[in-house]
N, C-alpha and C positions, 0 to 999 in steps of 0.2 A: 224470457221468463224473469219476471221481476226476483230481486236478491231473496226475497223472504219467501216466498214459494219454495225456491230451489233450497236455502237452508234448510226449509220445514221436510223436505220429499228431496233429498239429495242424492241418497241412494240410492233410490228407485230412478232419479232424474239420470246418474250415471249408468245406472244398469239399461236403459233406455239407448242412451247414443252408445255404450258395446254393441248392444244386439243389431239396431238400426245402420250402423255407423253415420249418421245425421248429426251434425255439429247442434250446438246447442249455447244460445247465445245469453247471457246472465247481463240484466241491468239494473242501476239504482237510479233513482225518481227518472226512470224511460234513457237515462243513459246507459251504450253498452259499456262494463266493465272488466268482461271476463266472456270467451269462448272455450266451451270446450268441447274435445275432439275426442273421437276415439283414435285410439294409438296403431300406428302402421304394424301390420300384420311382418313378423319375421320371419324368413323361411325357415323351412324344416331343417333341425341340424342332422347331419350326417352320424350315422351311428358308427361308432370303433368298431367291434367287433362285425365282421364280414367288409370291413370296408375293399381289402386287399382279393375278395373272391376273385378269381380269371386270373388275377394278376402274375399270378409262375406259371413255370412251365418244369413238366418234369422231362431232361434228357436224357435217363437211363433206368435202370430196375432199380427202384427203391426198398424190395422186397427180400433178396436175397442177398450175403452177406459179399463182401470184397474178396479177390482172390488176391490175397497180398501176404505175402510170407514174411512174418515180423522177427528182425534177428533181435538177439537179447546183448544189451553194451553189457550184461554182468560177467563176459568172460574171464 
């Protein structure tokens, strides 16, 4: 795509190679100058919250209180 095209429609020319992902080559009097790319796709980042789900285990009653007789140091 000659330089004054793509200035004139450049927007539209990058929103073009997003959707497509088709390189797109920019030249001045038929030399190229300039390619451009759409950008490598990142993967998904991982969300905080639930990352830890499965990850404990529970080994006793969480539900009911300790049988533990607490002495008092105030004697």
């Amino acid at each position: 795509m000659p330089i004054s095209k793509f200035k004139a429609t450049c927007l539209a020319a990058l929103e073009r190679v997003r959707l497509t992902g088709r390189p797109l080559r920019v030249t001045r009097f038929g030399r190229p100058i300039a390619d451009v790319v759409a950008p490598k796709v990142d993967p998904p980042k991982k969300r905080a919250l639930g990352s830890m789900a499965a990850a404990g285990k529970i080994v006793g009653d969480i539900v009911s209180p300790l049988d533990v007789t607490w002495e008092s140091s105030r004697e």
